[in-house]
C-alpha positions in Angstrom: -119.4 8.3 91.0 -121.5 9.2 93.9 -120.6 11.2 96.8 -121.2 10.9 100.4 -122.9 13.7 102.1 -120.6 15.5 104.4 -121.7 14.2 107.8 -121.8 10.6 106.8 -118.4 10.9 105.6 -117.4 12.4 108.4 -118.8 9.8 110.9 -117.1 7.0 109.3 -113.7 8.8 109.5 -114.5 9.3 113.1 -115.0 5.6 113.4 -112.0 4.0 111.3 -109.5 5.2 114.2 -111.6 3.3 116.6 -111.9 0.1 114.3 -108.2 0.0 113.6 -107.5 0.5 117.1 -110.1 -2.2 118.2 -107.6 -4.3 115.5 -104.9 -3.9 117.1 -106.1 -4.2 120.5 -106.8 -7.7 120.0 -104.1 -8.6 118.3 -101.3 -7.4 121.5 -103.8 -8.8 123.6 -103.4 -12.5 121.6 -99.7 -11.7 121.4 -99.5 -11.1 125.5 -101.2 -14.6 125.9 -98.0 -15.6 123.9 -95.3 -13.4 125.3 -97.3 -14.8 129.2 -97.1 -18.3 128.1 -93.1 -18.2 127.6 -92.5 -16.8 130.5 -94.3 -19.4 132.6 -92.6 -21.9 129.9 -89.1 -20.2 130.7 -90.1 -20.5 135.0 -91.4 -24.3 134.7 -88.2 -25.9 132.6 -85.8 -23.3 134.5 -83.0 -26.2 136.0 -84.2 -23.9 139.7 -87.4 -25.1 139.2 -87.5 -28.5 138.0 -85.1 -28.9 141.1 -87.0 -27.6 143.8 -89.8 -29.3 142.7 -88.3 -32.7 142.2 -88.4 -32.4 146.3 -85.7 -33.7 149.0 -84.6 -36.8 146.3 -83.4 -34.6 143.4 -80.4 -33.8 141.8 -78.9 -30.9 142.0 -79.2 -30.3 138.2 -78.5 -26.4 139.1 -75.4 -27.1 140.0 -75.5 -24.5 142.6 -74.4 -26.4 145.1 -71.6 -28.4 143.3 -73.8 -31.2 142.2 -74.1 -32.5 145.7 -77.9 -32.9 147.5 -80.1 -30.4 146.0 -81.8 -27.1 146.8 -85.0 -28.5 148.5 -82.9 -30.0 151.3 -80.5 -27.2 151.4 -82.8 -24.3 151.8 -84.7 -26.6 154.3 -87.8 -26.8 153.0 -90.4 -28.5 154.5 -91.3 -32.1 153.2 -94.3 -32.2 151.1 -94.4 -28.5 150.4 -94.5 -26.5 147.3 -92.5 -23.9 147.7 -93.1 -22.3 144.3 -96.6 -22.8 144.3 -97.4 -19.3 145.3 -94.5 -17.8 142.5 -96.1 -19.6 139.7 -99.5 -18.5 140.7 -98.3 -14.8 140.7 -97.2 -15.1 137.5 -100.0 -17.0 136.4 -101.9 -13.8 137.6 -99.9 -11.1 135.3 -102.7 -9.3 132.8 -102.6 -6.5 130.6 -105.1 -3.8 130.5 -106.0 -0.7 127.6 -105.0 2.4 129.2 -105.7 4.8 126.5 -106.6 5.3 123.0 -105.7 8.2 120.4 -106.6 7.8 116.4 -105.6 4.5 116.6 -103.0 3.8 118.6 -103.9 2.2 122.4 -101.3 2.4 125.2 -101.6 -0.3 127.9 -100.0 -1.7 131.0 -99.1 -5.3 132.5 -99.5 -6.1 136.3 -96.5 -8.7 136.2 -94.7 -9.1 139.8 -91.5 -7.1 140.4 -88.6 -9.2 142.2 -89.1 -7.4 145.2 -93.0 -8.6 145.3 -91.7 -12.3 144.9 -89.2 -11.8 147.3 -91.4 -10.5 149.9 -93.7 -14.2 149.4 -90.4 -16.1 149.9 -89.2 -15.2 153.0 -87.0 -18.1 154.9 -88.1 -17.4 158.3 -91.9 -18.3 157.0 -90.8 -21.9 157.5 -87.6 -21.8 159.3 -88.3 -20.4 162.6 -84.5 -19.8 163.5 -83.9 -17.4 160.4 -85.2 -13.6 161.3 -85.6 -10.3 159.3 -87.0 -10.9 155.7 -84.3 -12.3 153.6 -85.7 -14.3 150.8 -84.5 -18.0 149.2 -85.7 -16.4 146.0 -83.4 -13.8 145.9 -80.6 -15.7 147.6 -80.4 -18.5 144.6 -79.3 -16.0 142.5 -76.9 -13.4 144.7 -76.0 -16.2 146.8 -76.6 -18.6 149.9 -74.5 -19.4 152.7 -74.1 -22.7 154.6 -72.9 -25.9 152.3 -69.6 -26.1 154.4 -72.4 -27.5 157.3 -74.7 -29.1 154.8 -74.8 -33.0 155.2 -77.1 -34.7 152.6 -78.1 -38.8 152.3 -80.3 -39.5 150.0 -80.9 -43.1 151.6 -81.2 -41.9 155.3 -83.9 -39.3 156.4 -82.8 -37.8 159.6 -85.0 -37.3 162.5 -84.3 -33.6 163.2 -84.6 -32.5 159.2 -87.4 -30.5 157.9 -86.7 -32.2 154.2 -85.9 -35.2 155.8 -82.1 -36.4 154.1 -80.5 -33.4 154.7 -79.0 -31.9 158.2 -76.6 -28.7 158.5 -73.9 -30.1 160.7 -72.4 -27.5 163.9 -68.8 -26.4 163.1 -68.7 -27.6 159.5 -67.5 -30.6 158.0 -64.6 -31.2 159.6 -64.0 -34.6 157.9 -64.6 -36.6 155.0 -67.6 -38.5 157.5 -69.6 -35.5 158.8 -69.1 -34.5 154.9 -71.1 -37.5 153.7 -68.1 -40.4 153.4 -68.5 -43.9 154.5 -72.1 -44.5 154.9 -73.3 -41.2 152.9 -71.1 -42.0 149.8 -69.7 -38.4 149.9 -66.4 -36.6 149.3 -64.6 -33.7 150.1 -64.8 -31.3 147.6 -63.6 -27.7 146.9 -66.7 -27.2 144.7 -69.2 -27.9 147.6 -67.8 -25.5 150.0 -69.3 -22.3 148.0 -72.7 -22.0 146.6 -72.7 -21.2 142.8 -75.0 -18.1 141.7 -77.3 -18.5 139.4 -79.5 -15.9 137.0 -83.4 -17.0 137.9 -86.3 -15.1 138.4 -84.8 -11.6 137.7 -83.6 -13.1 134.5 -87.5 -14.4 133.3 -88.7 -11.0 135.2 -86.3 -9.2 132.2 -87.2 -11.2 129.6 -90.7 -10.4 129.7 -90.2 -7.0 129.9 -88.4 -7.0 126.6 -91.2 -8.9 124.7 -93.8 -6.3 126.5 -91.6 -3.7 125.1 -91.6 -5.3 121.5 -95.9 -5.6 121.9 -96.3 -1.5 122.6 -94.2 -0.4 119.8 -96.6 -2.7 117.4 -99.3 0.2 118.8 -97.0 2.6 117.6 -95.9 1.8 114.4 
């Protein structure tokens, strides 16, 4: 059996560490492609999402607002807008990078947004000019948003004075089974319209991700 002189042996034990770890490099960097693609899978089919971006006509297949009118209207966005256009497209942005490397083993980090960085892009009063400070319709579909006592939707009827164009909020409330949406708006007084349902959303994908991240780096540590 022949033997390897010393310094050739020794170069190709320095160099198995940085093979192995070029091995596993790719294969977390394939498995982030994966763990990324759920998470934009988990945002696109989310019942918020498909909602919002059914537009002013949809259902309210959330059921955040107690299946009557729909998100779109209620938040009062503007007709024709995509509201989570700029969400996706963060999302969409979220890499992962090699931060170190030591016999083998690779460390790395992810640049997905935080829910405060999405909440910051989703302020209200960047398309309703009567709402100030920086509260976010992001963060309110999931700790809550105020206002379906005044909310009056039709899906038939587009009213004159409505950003989403079938849905009004109504002065003083709905203080009868017509400003509620009865008789020509086909609606009813109900208790489970007067108070906006909560609803686990972004924060919920957000954590998700995190967990599958977590799973990748102990694969460069086993």
């Amino acid at each position: 059996m022949a033997i390897l002189p010393r310094d050739v042996t020794k170069s190709i034990n320095s160099q198995l560490p940085r093979e192995i770890g070029k091995q596993v490099e790719a294969m977390v960097t394939k498995q982030f492609q994966i763990v990324k693609l759920e998470m934009l899978k988990s945002f696109d089919s989310h019942p918020v999402t498909v909602e919002i971006e059914n537009g002013s006509n949809s259902t309210n297949t959330s059921r955040t607002l107690g299946g009557y009118g729909n998100l779109f209207s209620f938040i009062g966005f503007i007709e024709g807008s995509d509201p989570l256009g700029p969400v996706r497209q963060r999302l969409k942005s979220t890499t992962i990078r090699k931060t170190s490397q030591k016999n083998g083993v690779f460390d790395f980090i992810t640049n997905e947004p935080s829910r405060e960085e999405l909440f910051s892009m989703t302020k209200i009063s960047s398309f309703r000019t009567e709402f100030e400070g920086g509260r976010s319709w992001l963060d309110g579909i999931e700790t809550g948003l105020s206002g379906l006592g005044f909310y009056l939707y039709n899906q038939k009827k587009n009213f004159d004075s409505s950003r989403s164009g079938n849905a009004i909020q109504i002065r003083g409330g709905k203080k009868s089974e017509k400003a509620f949406g009865g008789g020509s708006t086909g609606g009813a007084i109900g208790m489970q319209r007067s108070r906006y349902k909560r609803v686990s959303y972004i924060s919920g994908i957000l954590k998700d991700f995190a967990k599958s991240v977590e799973r990748l780096r102990s694969l460069t540590l086993s």
